[in-house]
LUMNUVO-92442 format. One record per residue (C-alpha): x, y, z. Coordinates in Angstrom, 2 decimals, m for minus. Layout:
% residues N
> x_y_z
> X_Y_Z $
...
***
This chain:
% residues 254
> x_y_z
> m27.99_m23.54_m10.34 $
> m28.32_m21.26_m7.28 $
> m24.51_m22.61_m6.49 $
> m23.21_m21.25_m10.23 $
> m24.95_m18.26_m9.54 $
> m23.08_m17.68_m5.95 $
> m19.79_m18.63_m7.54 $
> m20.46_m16.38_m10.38 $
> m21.23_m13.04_m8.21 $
> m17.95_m14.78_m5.62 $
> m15.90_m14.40_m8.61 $
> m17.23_m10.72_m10.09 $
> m16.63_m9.18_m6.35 $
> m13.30_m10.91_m6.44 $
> m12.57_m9.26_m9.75 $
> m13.58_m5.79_m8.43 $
> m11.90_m5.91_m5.43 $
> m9.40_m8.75_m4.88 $
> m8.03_m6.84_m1.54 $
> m11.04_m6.65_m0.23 $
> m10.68_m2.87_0.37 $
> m13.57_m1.35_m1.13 $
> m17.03_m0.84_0.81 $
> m18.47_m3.98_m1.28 $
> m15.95_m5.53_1.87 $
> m17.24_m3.03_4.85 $
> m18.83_m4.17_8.06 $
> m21.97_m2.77_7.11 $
> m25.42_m2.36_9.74 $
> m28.51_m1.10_9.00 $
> m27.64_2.24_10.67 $
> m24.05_2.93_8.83 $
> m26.20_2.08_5.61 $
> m29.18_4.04_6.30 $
> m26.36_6.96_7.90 $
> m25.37_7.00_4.21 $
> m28.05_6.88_2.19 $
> m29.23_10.22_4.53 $
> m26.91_11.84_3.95 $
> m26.49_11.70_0.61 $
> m29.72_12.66_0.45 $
> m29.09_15.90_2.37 $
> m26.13_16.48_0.47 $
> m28.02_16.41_m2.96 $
> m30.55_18.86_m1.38 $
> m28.26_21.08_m0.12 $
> m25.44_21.08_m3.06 $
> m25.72_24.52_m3.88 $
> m25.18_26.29_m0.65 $
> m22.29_27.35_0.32 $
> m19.77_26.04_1.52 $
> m20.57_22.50_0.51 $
> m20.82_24.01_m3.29 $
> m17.02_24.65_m2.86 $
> m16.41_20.92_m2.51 $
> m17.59_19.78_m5.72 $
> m16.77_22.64_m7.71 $
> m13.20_23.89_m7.44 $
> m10.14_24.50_m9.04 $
> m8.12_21.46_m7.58 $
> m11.07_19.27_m8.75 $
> m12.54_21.09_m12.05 $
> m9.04_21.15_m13.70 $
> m8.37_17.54_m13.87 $
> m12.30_16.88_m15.19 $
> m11.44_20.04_m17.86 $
> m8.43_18.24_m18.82 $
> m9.87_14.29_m19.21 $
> m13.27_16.14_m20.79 $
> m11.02_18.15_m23.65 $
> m8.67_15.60_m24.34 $
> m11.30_12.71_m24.78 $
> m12.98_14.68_m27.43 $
> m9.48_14.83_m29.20 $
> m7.95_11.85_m28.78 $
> m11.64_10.47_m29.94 $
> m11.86_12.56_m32.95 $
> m8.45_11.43_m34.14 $
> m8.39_7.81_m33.09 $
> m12.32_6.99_m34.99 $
> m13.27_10.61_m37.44 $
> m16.78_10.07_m35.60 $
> m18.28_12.98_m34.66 $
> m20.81_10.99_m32.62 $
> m18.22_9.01_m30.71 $
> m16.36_12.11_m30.45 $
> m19.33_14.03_m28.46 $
> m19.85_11.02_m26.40 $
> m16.09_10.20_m25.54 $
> m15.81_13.60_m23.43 $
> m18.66_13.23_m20.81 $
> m18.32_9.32_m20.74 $
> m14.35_9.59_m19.89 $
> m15.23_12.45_m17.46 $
> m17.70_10.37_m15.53 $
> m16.26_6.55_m15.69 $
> m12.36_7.00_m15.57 $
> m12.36_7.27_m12.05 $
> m14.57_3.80_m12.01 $
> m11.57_2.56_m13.56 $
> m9.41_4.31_m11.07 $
> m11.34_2.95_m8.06 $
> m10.23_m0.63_m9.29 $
> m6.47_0.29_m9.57 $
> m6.81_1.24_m6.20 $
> m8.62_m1.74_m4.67 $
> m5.96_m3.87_m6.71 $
> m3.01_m3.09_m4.48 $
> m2.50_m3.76_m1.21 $
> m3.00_0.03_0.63 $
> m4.43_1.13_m2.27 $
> m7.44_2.40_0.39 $
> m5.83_5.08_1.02 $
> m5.60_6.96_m2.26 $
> m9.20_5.42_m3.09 $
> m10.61_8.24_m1.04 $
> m9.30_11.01_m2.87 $
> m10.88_9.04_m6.24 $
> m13.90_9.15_m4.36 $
> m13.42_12.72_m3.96 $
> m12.70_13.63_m7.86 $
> m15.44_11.32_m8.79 $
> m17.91_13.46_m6.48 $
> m16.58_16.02_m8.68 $
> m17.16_14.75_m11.79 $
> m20.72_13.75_m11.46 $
> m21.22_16.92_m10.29 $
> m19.71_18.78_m13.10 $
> m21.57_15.84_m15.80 $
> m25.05_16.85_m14.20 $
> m23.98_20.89_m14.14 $
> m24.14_20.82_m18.09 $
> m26.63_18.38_m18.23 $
> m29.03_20.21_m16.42 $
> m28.36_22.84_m19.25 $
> m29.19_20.80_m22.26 $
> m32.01_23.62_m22.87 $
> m31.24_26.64_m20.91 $
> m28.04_26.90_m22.47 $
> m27.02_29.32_m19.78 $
> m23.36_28.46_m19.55 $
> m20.25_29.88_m21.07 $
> m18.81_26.82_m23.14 $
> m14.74_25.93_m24.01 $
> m14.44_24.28_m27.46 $
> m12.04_21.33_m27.04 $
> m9.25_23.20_m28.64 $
> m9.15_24.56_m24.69 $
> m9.21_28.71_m26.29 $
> m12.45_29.48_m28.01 $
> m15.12_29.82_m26.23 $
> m18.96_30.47_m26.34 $
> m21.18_32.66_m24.42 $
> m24.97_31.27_m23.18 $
> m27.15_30.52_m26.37 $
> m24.31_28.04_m27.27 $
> m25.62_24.07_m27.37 $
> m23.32_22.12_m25.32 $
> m22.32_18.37_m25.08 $
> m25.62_16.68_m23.74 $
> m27.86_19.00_m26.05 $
> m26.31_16.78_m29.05 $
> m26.48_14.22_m26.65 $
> m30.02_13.87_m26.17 $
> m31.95_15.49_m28.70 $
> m30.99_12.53_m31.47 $
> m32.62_9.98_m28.76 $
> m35.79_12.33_m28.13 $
> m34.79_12.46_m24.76 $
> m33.92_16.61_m24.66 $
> m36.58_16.99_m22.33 $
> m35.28_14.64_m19.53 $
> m32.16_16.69_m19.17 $
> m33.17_18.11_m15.82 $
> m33.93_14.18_m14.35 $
> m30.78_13.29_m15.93 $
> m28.96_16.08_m13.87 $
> m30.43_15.05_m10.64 $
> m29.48_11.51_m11.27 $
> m25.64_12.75_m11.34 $
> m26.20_15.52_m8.30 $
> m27.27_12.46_m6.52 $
> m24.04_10.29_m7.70 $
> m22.11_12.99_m6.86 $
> m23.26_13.44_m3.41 $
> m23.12_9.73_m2.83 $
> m19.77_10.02_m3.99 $
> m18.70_12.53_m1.89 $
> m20.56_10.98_1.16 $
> m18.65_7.62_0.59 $
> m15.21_9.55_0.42 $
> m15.60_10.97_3.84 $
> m16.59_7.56_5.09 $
> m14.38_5.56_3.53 $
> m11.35_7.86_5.11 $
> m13.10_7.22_8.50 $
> m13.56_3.49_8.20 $
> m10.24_2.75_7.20 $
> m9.10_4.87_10.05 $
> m11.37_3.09_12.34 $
> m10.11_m0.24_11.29 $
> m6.40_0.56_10.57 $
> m5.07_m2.57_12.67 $
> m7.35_m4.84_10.33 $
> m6.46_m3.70_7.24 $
> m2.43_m3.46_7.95 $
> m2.93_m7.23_9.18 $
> m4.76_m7.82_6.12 $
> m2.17_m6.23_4.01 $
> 0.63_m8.78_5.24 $
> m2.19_m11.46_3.49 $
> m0.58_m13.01_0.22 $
> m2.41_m11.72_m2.51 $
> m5.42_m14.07_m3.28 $
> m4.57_m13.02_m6.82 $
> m1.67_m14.27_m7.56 $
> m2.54_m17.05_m5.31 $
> m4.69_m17.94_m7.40 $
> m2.59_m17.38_m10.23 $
> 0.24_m19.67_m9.08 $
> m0.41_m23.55_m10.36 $
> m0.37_m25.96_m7.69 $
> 2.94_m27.71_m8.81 $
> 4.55_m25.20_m8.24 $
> 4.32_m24.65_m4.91 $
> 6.83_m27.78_m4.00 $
> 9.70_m26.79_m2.30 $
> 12.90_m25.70_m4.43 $
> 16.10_m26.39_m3.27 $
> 19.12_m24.84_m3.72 $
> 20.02_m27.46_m5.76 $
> 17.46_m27.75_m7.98 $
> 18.32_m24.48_m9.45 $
> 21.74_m25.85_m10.38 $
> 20.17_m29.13_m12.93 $
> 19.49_m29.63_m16.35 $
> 16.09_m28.37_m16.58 $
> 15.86_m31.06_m19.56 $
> 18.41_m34.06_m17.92 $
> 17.88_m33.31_m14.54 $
> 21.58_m33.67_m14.10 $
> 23.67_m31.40_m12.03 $
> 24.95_m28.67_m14.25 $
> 28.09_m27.99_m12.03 $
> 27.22_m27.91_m8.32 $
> 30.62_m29.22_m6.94 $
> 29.31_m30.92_m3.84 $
> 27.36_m32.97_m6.22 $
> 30.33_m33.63_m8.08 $
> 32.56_m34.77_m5.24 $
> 29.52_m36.91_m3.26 $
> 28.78_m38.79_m6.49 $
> 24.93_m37.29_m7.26 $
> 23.70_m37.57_m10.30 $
***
């Protein structure tokens, strides 16, 4: 049982991250962990002074987020007519399509490198999911409607105040937010390592990137791995029989 179990998680990490790029693959020790895990924790404290506000929130960053936010909405409301779905689609594309993102990444050999930057816009959009959480019920922000030119001064309910109310859970909208500073700082903490451990190791991983694939390995049945000739590409793939070669021809093979 406990051998299933280790084959089973073997076989999820390999899934994640068959390069073995990712931090799941990192070198970790107690004091690179704990060196993260601080300061994340600093970061989440410290979010809103400036300049580290300028990291998560700017225009390089918000843009994109605006853009997946809007166009999940729309694409939502015309792919289902569900209101609900709709609301949801918007701040659940905005927070897991760089999730999705990160495992492109991982996928391809030097695909490390422009992990970092996802990193980076993830930080961002965590931090921009727990800015209009946290105002569920102050309601202090000026709102875009998802036609991306009306808009809506404070008073206006936004996304998560549709969100939560339905589920009772309204008044958790400032634990909620804190849950998502913290992803975001985590985020942001884990792109600014990730850029220095790859640059640490560089030899390792450009050694590791002249590694076949373990996917396609894996992918590749074991017959086929017998060597193919020249030849063999000029038979019958039904007979067998040479299909032309002339050597063949004159030396009597069959």
């Amino acid at each position: 049982m406990f051998q299933k179990i280790k084959a089973l998680f073997r076989d999820f990490f390999s899934f994640i991250d068959a390069s073995r790029q990712s931090p799941l693959a990192f070198k970790w020790t107690w004091v690179s962990l704990l060196g993260v895990i601080l300061a994340s924790w600093l970061l989440f404290l410290w979010r809103d002074v400036w300049p580290l506000t300028l990291l998560f929130d700017n225009v390089f960053v918000y843009f994109p987020i605006y853009l997946v936010h809007e166009f999940s909405h729309r694409i939502a409301w015309g792919l289902t007519h569900s209101q609900t779905i709709s609301l949801w689609a918007g701040p659940m594309a905005e927070a897991l399509l760089p999730a999705v993102l990160l495992w492109l990444c991982w996928r391809i050999p030097g695909g490390r490198w422009p992990s970092v930057l996802v990193w980076y816009y993830w930080a961002g959009c965590w931090y921009s999911t727990a800015r209009y959480c946290a105002d569920a019920r102050a309601m202090n922000l000026h709102l875009t409607s998802s036609d991306m030119v009306s808009s809506s001064g404070p008073g206006t309910p936004g996304d998560w105040y549709y969100m939560l109310k339905p589920l009772g859970l309204l008044e958790w909208d400032s634990l909620f937010a804190s849950l998502f500073y913290f992803a975001a700082a985590a985020c942001m903490v884990l792109a600014f390592y990730c850029l220095w451990y790859y640059w640490e190791h560089l030899n390792d991983f450009m050694r590791q990137d002249l590694k076949p694939d373990p996917w396609r390995q894996a992918a590749v049945p074991p017959a086929s791995t017998v060597r193919i000739t020249a030849q063999d590409y000029e038979r019958d793939p039904f007979t067998g029989r040479s299909s032309g070669n002339l050597w063949d021809r004159l030396s009597g093979k069959k």
